[in-house]
C-alpha positions in Angstrom: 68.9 38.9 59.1 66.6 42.0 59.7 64.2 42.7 62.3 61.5 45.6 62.4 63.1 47.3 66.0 60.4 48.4 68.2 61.4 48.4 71.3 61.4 51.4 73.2 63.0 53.6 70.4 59.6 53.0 68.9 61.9 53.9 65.5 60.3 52.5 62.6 64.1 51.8 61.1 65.0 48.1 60.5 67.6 47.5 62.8 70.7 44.9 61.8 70.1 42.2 64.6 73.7 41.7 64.9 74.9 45.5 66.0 75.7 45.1 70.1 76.4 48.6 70.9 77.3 48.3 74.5 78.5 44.6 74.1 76.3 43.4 76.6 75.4 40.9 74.8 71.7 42.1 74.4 71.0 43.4 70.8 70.3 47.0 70.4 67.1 45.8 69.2 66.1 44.1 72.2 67.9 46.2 74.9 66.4 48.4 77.2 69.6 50.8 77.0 71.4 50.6 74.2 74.7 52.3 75.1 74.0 51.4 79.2 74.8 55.0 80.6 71.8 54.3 83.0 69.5 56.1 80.7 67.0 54.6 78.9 66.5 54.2 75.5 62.8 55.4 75.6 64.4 58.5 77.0 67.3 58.8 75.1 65.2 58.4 72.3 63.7 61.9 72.8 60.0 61.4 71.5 59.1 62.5 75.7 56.1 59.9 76.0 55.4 58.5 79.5 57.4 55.3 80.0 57.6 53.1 83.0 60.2 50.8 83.3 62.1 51.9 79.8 58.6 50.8 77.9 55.7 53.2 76.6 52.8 52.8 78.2 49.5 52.7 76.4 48.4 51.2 73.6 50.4 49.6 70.8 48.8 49.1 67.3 49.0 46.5 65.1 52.2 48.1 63.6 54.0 47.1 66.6 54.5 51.0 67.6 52.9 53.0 70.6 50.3 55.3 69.8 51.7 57.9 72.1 54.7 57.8 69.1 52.2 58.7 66.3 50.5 61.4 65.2 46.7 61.4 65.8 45.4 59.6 62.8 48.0 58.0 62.2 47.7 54.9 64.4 49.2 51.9 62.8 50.7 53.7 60.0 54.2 52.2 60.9 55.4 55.8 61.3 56.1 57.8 63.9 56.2 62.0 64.8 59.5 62.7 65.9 63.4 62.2 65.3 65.5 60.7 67.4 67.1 63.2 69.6 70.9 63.9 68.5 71.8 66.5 71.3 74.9 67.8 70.0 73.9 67.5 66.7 76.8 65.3 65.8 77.9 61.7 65.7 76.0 58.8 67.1 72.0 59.7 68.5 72.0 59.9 72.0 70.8 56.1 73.0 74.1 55.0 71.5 76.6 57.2 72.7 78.0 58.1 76.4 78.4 61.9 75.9 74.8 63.3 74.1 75.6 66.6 74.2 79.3 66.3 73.9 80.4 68.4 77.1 83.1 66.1 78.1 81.0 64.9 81.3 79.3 61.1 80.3 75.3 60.9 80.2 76.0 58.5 83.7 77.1 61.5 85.8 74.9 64.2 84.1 71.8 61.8 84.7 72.4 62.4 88.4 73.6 58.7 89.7 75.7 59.5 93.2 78.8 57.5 94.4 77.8 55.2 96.5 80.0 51.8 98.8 83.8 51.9 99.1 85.4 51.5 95.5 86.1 54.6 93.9 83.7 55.7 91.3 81.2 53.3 92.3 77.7 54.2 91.4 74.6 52.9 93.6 74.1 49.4 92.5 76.8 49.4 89.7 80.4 49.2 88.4 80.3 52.1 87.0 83.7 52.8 85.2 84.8 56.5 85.2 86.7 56.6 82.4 84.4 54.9 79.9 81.0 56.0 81.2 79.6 52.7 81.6 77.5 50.7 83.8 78.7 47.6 84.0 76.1 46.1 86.5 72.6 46.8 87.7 71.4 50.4 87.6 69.6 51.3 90.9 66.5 52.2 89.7 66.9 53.8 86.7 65.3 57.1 88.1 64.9 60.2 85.9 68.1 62.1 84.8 68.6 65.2 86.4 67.8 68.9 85.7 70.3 70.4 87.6 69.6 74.2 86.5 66.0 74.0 86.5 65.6 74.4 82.6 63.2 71.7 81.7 66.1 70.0 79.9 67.8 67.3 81.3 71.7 68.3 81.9 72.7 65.2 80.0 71.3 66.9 76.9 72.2 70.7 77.4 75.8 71.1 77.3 77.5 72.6 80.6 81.0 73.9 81.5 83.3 73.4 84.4 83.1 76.6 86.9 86.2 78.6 87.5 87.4 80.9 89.7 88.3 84.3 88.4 89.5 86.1 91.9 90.5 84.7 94.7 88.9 84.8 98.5 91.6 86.9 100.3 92.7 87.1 104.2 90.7 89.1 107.0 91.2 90.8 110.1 88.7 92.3 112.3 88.1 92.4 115.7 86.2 90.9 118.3 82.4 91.7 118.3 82.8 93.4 114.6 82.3 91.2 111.6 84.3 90.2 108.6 83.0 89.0 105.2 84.8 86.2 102.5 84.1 86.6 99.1 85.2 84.9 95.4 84.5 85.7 92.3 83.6 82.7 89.6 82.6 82.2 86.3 80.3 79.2 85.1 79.4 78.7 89.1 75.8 79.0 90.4 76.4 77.3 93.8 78.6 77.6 96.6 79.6 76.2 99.9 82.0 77.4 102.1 84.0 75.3 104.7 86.2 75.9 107.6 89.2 73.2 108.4 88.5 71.5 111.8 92.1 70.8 112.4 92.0 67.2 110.6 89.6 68.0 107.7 87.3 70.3 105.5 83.6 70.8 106.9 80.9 72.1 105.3 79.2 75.7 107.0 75.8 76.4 107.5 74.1 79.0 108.1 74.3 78.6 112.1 76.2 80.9 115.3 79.0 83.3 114.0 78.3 82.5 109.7 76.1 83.9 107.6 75.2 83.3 103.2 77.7 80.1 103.7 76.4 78.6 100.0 76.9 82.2 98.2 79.8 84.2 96.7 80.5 86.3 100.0 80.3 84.8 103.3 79.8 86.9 106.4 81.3 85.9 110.1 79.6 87.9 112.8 81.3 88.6 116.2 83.8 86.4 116.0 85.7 85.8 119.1 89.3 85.5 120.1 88.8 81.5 119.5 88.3 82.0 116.0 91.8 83.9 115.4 93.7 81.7 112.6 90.9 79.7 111.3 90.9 78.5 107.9 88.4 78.9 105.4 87.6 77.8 102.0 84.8 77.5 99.0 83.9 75.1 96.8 82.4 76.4 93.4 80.3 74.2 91.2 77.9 74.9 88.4 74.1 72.7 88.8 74.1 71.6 84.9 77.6 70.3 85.0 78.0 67.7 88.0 81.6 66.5 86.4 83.9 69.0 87.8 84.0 71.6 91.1 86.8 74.3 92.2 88.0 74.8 95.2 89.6 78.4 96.3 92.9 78.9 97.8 92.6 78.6 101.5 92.4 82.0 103.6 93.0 82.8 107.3 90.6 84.6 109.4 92.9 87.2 112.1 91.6 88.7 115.0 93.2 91.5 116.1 93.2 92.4 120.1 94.5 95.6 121.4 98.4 95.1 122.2 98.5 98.1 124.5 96.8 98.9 127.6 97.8 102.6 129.6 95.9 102.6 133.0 97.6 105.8 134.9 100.3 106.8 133.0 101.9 103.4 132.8 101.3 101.6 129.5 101.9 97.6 129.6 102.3 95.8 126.6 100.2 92.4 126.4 100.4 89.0 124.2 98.2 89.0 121.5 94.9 86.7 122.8 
């Protein structure tokens, strides 16, 4: 049978009470999040009304919709002022698919959730599966998706591309006391970290003792000292609207170069390098 479907779409459609889009045994009708990417469906939906808890707050007519979804005089008409939000423009509305604006990076990731325990791919609170995009348990919290870039859109409905890198960092050599400088070139990238190798693994650098502008395109060492000859540097390129996918530079070698010859009254002696 039919049933009017209310619930936080606040669609006046008639929904089939039999169509289970994320098979979790809940009813789209019924369910809080229809496709489970963590998002919910009063969000998804794209009408932009204050919800807490995946429901509209306010007041509900006798229609069975939220005024906040009608136009002003047009409480308890059974219709509502806006679409649902289809971000690509193609295939399924965004509360029922994984991928709303079709960028190859799931709704899951773009809405910000962070890896969390000791199974890969695990998402705070959930079994997240990385391949299919879906929550398979809890969501912790079910906190706003993110706007990575700042644009007043959230990433999972503004499409974003993976950051490349175009030139390569290259090696240095300077001397001790002078300064040296790192930089890459990247396209689709708006953030940056650079990291030295410790010997066992990669660590992030801040902006602390010899480094300088260590999350930009160029990084700067200043006096360096014979220590730092043959240390290894790298950067990690990433673009804020697409959270799916980073680069990471070839690694580079910092030289220090020490005079080799020393002449102290006509006699020249030749010393090891450091």
């Amino acid at each position: 049978f039919n049933t009017a479907g209310e619930d936080l779409l606040v669609n006046a459609i008639v929904w089939a009470a039999g169509i289970d889009t994320d098979g979790d045994g809940v009813t789209d009708d019924l369910d809080l999040d229809s496709d489970n990417d963590g998002i919910y469906d009063a969000i998804e939906a794209g009408h932009d009304q204050t919800q807490a808890s995946g429901r509209l707050t306010g007041n509900v007519g006798l229609d069975g919709v939220p005024d906040s979804a009608q136009a002003s005089g047009q409480e308890d008409s059974g219709t509502v002022n806006y679409t649902l939000q289809n971000s690509d423009g193609s295939g399924d509305n965004d509360y029922i698919t994984l991928d709303s604006d079709g960028d190859g990076c799931n709704d899951v990731r773009e809405a910000g959730y962070t890896e969390s325990g000791t199974m890969p791919n695990e998402l705070a609170g959930t079994g997240y599966d990385a391949t299919t995009g879906v929550v398979t348990g809890n969501t912790d919290g079910y906190t706003l998706p993110l706007d990575g870039d700042g644009s007043l859109e959230y990433d999972y409905r503004e499409a974003g591309t993976a950051p490349s890198i175009s030139t390569q960092p290259t090696n240095a050599q300077t001397c001790p006391g002078c300064s040296a400088t790192f930089t890459v070139t990247a396209i689709n990238a708006d953030t940056y970290q650079w990291q030295i190798f410790n010997g066992s693994i990669w660590v992030d650098l801040t902006d602390t003792g010899i480094y300088s502008n260590t999350t930009t395109a160029t990084l700067t060492l200043t006096s360096p000292t014979a220590s730092n000859n043959g240390d290894q540097y790298r950067v990690v390129v990433s673009n804020s609207s697409f959270i799916c996918a980073t680069e990471t530079s070839n690694t580079i070698i910092l030289t220090i170069n020490v005079s080799s010859v020393i002449t102290n009254r006509r006699i020249t002696y030749r010393v090891k390098k450091n």
